[in-house]
C-alpha positions in Angstrom: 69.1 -62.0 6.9 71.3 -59.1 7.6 75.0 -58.6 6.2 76.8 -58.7 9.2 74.4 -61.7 10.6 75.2 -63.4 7.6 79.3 -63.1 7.6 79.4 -63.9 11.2 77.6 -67.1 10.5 80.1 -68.2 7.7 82.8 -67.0 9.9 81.5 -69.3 12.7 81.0 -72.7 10.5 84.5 -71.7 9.2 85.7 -71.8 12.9 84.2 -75.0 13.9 85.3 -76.8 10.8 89.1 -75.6 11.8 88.3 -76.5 15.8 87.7 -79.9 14.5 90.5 -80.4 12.1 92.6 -79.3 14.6 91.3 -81.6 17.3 91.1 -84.3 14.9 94.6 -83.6 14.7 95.4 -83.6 18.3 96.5 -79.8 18.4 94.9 -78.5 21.9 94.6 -74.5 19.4 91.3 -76.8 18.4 90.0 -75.2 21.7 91.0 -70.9 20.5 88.8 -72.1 17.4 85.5 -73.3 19.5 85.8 -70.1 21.7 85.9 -67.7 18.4 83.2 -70.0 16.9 81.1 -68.7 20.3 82.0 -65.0 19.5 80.8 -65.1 16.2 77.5 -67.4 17.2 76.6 -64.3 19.4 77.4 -61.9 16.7 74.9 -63.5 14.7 72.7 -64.2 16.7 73.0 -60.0 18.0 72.6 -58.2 14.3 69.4 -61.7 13.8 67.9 -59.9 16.7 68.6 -56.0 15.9 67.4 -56.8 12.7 64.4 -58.4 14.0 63.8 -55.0 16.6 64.3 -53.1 13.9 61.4 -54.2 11.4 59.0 -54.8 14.4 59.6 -50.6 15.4 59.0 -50.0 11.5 55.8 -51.7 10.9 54.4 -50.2 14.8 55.1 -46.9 13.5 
């Protein structure tokens, strides 16, 4: 798994853990916490995939 992939995914466990301590605690910033935890789900999920492109091109050629 890459670097980036890899802090992106601690990043977003990080920021649903805070989304629900905060709903938990009836704060309505629970909901800025959810919508970064989707940022950094797609930046994972973007350097999984580039990673992914990039050994498939490697092993073709």
């Amino acid at each position: 798994m890459p670097r980036n992939a890899l802090f992106a995914l601690i990043i977003c466990v990080l920021a649903l853990t805070a989304a629900v301590v905060s709903l938990v605690q009836g704060r309505w910033l629970g909901l800025i916490w959810v919508l970064m935890a989707g940022v950094f789900s797609n930046i994972a999920w973007y350097h999984l995939r580039r990673a992914r492109q990039a050994k498939a091109a490697a092993s073709e050629g």
